[in-house]
MIROMAR-13735 format. One record per residue: x negated, y negated, z of N, C-alpha, C in turn. Coordinates in steps of 0.001 Angstrom, whole numbers, plus 500000, padded with zeros to 6 digits. Layout:
! residues N
XYZXYZXYZ/...
This chain:
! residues 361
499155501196500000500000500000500000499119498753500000/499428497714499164498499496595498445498809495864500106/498146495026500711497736494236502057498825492933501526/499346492523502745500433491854503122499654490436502529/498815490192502876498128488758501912496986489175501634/497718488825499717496279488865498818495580487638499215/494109488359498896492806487142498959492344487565497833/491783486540496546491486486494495704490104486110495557/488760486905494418487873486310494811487487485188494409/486533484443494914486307483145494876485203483351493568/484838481899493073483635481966491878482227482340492772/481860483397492387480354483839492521479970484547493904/481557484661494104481904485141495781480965486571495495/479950486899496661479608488351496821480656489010497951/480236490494497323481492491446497718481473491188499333/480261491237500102480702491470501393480876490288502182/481073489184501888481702487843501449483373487890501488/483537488330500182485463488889500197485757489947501069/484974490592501835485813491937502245485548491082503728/484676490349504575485004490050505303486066488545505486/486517487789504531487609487191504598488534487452504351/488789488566503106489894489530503614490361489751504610/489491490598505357489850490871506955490167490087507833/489755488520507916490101487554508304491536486703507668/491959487145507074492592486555506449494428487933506777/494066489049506728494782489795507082494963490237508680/494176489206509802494052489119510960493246490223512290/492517490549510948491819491723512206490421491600511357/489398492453512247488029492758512209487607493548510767/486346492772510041486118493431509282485894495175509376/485535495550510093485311497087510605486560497163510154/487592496776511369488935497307510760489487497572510090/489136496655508629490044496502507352488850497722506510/487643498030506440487317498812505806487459500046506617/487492500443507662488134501901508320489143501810507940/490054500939507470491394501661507069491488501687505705/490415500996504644490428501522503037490118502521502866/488764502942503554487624503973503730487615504901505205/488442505822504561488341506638506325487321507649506093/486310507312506586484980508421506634483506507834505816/484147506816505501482619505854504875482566504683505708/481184504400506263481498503469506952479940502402506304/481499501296505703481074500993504888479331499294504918/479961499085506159478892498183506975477481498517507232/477095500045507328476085500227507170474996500604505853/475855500234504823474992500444503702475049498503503365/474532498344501954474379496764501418475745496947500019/477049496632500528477953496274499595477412495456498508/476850494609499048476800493604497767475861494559496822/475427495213496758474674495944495502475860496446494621/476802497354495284477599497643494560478645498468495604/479876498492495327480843499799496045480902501109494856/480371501784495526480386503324494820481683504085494335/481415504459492860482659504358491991483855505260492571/483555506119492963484500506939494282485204506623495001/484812505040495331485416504136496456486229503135495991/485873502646494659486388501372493964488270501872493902/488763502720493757490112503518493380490947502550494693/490388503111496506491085502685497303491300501395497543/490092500633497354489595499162497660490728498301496658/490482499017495211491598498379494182493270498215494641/493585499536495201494528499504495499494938498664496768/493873498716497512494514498127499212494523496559498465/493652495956497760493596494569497804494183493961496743/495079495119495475495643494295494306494568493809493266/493534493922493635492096493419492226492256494461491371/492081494442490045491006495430489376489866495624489263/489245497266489450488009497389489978486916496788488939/487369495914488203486579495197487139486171494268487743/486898493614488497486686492484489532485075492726490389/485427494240490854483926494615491840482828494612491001/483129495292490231481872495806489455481224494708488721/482058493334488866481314492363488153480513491640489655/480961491412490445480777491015491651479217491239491912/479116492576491263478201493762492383476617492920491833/475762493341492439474262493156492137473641493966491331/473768495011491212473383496158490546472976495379488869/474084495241488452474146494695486634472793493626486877/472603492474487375471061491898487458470277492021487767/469999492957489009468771493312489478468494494526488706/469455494920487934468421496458486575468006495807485552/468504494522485087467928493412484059466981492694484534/466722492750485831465411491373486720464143493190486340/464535494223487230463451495170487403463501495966485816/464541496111485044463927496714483854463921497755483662/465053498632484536465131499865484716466284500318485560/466811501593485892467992502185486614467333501938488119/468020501282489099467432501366490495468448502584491180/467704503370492021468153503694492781469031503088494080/469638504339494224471241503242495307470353503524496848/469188503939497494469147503839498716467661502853499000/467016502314498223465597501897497800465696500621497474/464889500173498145464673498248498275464453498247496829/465389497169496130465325496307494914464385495396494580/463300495267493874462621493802493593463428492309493147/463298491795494005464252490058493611465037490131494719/465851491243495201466992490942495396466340490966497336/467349490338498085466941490135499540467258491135500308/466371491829500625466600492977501937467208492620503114/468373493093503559469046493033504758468406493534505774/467509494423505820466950495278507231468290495649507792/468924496851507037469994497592507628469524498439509131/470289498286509983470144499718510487471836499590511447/472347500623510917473519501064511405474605499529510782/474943498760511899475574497598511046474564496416511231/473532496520512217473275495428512268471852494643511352/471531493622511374470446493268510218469423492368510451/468183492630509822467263492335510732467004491149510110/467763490996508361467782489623508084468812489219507634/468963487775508040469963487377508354470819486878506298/471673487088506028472355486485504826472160485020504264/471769484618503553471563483338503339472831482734502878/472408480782503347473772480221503015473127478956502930/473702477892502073473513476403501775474855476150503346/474143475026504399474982474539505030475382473674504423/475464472805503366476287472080503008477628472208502217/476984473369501321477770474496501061479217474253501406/478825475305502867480023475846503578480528474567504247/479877473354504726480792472276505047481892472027503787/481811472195502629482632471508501927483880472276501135/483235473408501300484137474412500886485639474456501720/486828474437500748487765474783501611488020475645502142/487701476885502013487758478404502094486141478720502092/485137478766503302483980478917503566483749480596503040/482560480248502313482234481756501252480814481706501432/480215483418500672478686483538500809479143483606499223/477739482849498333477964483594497285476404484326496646/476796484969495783476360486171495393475022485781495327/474165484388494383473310484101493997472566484066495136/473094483866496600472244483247497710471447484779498105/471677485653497499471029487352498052469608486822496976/468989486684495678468403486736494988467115485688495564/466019486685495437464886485703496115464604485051495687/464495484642494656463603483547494189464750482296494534/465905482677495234466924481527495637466674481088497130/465864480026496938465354479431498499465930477951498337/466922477358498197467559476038498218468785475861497164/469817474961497903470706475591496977470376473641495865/470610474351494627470480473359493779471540472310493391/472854472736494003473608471520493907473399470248494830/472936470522496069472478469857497089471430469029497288/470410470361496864468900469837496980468287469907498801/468768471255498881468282471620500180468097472909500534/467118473164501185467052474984501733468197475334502321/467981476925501408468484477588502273468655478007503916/469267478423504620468902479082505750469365480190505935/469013481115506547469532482764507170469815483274508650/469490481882509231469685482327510821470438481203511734/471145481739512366472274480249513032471083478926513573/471313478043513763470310476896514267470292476640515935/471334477287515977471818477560517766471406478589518295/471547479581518306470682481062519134469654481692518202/469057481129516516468444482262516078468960483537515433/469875483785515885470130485051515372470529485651513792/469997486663513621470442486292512080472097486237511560/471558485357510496473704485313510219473720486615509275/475061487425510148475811488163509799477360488029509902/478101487980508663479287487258508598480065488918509047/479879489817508461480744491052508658480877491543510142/479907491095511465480631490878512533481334490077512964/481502489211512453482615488105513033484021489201513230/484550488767514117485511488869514588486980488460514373/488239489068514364489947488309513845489998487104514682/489759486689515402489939485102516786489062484140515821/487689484514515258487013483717514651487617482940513237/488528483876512261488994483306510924488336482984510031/487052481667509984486301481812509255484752481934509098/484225482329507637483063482815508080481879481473507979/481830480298508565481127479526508969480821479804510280/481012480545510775480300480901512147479574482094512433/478738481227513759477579482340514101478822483752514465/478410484764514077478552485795514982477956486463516182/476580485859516623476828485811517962476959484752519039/477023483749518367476906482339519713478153481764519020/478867482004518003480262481020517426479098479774517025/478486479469516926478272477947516574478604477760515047/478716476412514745479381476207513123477910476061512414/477795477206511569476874477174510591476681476070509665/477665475283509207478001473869508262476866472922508836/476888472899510361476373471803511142474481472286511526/474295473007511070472803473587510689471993471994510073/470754471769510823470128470687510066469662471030508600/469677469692507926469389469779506168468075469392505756/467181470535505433465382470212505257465539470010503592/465270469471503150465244469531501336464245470577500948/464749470697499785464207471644498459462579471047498162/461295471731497975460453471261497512460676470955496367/459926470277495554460165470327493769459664471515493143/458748471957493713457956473284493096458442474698493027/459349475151493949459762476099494663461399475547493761/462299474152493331462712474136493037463108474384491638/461987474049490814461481474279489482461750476370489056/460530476838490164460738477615490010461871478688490030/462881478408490828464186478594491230464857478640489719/465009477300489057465637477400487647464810477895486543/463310478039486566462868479309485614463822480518485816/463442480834487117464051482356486972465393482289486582/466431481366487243467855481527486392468039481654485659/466736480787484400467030480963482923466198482131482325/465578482959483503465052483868482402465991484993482647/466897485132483839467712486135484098468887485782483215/469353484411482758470329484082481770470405484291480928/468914484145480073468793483984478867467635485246478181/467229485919479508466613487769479291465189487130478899/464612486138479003463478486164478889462764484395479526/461718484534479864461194483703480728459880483136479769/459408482118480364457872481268479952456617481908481139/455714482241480332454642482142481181453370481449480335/452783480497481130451982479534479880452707479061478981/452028479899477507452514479011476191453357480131475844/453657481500476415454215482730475591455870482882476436/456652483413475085458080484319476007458154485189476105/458259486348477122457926487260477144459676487592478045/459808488917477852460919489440478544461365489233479561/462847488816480425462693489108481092462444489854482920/462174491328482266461589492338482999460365491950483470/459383491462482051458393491663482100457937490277483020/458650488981483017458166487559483575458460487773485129/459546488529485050459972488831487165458828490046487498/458157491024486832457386491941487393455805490976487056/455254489711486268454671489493486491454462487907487661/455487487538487957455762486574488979455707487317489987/456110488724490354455918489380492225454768489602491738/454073490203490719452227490094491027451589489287491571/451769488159490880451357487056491310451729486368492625/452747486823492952453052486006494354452216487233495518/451871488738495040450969489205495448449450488675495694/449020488375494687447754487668494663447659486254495062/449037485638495580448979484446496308448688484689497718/449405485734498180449796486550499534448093486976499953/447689487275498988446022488440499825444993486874499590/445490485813498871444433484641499210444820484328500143/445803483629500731446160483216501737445911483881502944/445699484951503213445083485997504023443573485675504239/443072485810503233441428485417502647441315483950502439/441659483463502864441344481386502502439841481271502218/439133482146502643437408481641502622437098482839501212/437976483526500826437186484153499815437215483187498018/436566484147497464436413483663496220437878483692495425/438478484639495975440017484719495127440757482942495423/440817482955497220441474481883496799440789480348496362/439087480399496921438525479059495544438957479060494198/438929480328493504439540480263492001440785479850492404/441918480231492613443053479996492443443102477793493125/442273477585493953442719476609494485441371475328493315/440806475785492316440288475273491264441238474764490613/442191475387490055443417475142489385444546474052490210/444034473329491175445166472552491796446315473080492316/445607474737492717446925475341493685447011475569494896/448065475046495667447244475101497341447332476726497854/446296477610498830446738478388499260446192478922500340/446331478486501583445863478674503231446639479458504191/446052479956504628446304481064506086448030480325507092/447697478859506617449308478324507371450322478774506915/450451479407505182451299479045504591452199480221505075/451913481157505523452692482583505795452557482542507516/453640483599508023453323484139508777452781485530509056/452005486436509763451106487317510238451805488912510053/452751488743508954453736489790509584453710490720508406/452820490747507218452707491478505953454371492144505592/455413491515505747456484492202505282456845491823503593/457412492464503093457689492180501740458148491174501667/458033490290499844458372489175499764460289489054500027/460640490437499811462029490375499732462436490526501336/461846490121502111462367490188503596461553488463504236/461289488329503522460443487081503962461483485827503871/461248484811504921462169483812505066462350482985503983/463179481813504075463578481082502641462060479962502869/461215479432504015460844478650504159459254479424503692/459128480424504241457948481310503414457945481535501995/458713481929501457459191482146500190459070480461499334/459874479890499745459800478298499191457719477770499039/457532478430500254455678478289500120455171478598498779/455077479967498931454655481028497899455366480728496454/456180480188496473457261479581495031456349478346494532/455928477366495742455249476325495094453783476585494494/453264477668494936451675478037494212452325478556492924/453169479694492939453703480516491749454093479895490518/454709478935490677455812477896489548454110477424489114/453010476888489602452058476446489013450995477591488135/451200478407488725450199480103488189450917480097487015/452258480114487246452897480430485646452799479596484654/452359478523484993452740477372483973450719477235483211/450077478271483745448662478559483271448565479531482600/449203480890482620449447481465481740448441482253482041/448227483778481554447273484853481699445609484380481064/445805484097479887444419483663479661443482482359480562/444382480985480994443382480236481684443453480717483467/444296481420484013444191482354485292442258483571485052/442566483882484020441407484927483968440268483915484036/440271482884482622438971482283483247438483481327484518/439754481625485342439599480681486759438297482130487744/439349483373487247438725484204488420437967484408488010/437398484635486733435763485232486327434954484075486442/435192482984486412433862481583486830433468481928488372/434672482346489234434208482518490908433928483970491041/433723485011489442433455486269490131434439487142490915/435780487172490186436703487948491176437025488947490115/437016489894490358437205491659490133438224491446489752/438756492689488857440294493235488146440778494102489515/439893494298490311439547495455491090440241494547492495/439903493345492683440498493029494001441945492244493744/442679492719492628443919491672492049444651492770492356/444147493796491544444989495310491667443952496734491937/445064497303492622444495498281493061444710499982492233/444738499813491123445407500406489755446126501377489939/447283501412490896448354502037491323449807501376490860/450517502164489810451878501609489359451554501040488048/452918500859486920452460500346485726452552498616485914/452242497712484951452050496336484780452765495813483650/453203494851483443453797494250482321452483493459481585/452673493572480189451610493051479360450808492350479723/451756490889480209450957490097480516449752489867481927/450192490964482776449252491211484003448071492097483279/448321492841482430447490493851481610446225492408480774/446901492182480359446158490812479506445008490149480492/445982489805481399444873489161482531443975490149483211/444096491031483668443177492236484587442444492215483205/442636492715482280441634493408481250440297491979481096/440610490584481470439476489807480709438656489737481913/438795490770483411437941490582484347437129491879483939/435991491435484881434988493015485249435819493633486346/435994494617485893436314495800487186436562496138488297/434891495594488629434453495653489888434078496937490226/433678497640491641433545498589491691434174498674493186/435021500012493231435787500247494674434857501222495423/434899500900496404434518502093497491435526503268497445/435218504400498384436431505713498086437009505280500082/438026505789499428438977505506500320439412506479501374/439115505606502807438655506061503907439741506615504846/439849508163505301441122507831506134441402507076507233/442764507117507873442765506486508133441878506270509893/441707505536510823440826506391512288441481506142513000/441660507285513899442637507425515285441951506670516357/440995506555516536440830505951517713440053504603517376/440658503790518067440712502191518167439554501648519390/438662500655518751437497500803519951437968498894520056/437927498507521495438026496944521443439583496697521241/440513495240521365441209494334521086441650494627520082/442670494334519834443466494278518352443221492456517900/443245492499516807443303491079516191443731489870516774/443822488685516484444791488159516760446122488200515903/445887488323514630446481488575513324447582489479513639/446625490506514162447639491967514186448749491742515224/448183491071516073449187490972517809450454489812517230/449549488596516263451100488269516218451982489054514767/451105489488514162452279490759513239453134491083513966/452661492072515514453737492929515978454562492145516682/454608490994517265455118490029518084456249489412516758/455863489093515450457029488655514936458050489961514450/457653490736513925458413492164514221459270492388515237/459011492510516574459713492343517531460833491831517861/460350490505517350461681489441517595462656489479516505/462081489586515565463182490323514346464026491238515134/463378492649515783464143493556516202465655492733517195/464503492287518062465447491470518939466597491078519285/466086489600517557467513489073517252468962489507516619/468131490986515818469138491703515422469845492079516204/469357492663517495470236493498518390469899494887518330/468766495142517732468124496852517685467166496672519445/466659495747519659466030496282520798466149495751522374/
């Protein structure tokens, strides 16, 4: 039986977006409204917004009056196999797209949202684009994103909110109004880069330098590169990052925090970092990148570690270095003599508080 009030989706609304104003909107708890579409899937602990599994789309259609054309356009799946270039698997972190840190319902990162956004909206929504990493500010605004309430920290998760709450501008665990979150602006660099990628996911192919290249091939050679931004910034005193910072690109030990997690779990304000070196790497193109690293002497050998395939244009660039030569690779040693890092201590210390705020520990 179709639900006593339809909710219709909004433009660019992601799925777990509509299913928790649904539920709000039909006066009870998101849990609630999907235990009663789905009796025996529980559907909060996987990432809806990738997609609802075609098995499932039948009940969902029916309880809410959509056609399951509606979901399946909704879903993430259709761009992130056009961003990676291939069939992704349904249980395996996506490249581009933003890792939730599932475990059971709760998440270790928080959903992103433009607060200005949701101030203006009449009907407060997540939408779909705000999951996609390279989306760190929203561009109608001209301001970052955020992922965590500004009042307790915690990450925003709209699918606990609660039927008393109604809408999803609020924290789910402190109630505070997400709208009222302070407004840091958009860099220009990190902004730039933001509308490359739209238009290469729009238009299936991207700029790097002077060439167009696919694109598969411009999003698998932009996470390289934001790789080789990541291990200078680590290394500030090595030769990788003098070459790279020859080229008028900044890249220092401030710019990250200590916590080596993937770029797709990394905050909008980290990410916005790493966007402003990147948008400039690309706009040099594979051939004047190579002759940055071979004037300071940097290896094919310390860019990549020749594990996994490459898109042309990373191929182009590794091939105009020397080699280098690797040592053989050491296991790993059980016993630990002395102090741990400082590095390492605050790795595990921001880990932690991740756990924390989620509510895992």
């Amino acid at each position: 039986m179709p639900w006593t009030i339809p909710v219709p989706m909004l433009p660019e609304e992601s799925i777990s977006s509509w299913l928790t104003r649904a539920a709000l909107a039909q006066g009870c708890d998101p849990l609630v409204l999907t235990g009663a579409v789905w009796r025996g899937w529980r559907a909060w602990t996987v990432d809806v917004d990738r997609g609802i599994p075609a098995g499932h789309l039948p009940a969902l259609s029916n309880a809410s009056g959509l056609p399951k054309a509606v979901f399946e356009m909704s879903a993430l799946r259709r761009d992130a196999e056009l961003v990676a270039g291939r069939t992704l698997p349904a249980a395996a972190a996506w490249p581009w797209i933003l890792a939730l840190g599932s475990r059971n319902r709760a998440r270790r990162a928080g959903q992103q949202y433009c607060p200005e956004c949701l101030a203006q909206d009449v009907k407060p929504y997540f939408r779909r684009r705000w999951r996609f990493a390279w989306n760190t500010g929203c561009l109608l605004h001209g301001v970052m994103l955020r992922d965590r309430c500004q009042a307790c920290g915690a990450p925003v998760q709209p699918h606990r909110l609660v039927a008393e709450d109604r809408v999803l501008r609020l924290c789910a665990r402190c109630k505070a109004d997400l709208s009222e979150a302070g407004r840091f602006p958009l860099s220009s660099g990190a902004e730039a880069f933001q509308r490359k990628a739209d238009e290469a996911l729009g238009n299936g192919e991207g700029g790097f330098g002077g060439e167009r290249i696919s694109a598969s091939d411009w999003f698998a050679a932009a996470h390289f590169l934001v790789g080789v931004i990541r291990l200078a910034c680590r290394k500030d005193a090595s030769r990788m990052a003098d070459a790279i910072r020859s080229l008028g690109i900044r890249v220092d030990g401030g710019m990250l925090l200590p916590t080596g997690l993937p770029l797709e779990l990394l905050s909008a304000s980290e990410r916005q970092a790493l966007f402003e070196a990147l948008n400039r790497m690309l706009e040099f193109g594979p051939a004047d990148l190579a002759r940055a690293f071979k004037e300071f002497g940097v290896a094919a050998s310390a860019l990549h570690d020749g594990r996994g395939p490459l898109p042309s244009p990373v191929v182009e660039l590794l091939s105009a270095l020397p080699r280098g030569k690797r040592g053989p690779i050491k296991g790993r040693q059980t016993t630990r003599r002395g102090p741990r890092s400082k590095r390492a201590v605050m790795a595990a210390w921001v880990r932690l508080r991740r756990k924390m705020l989620a509510g895992e520990a």
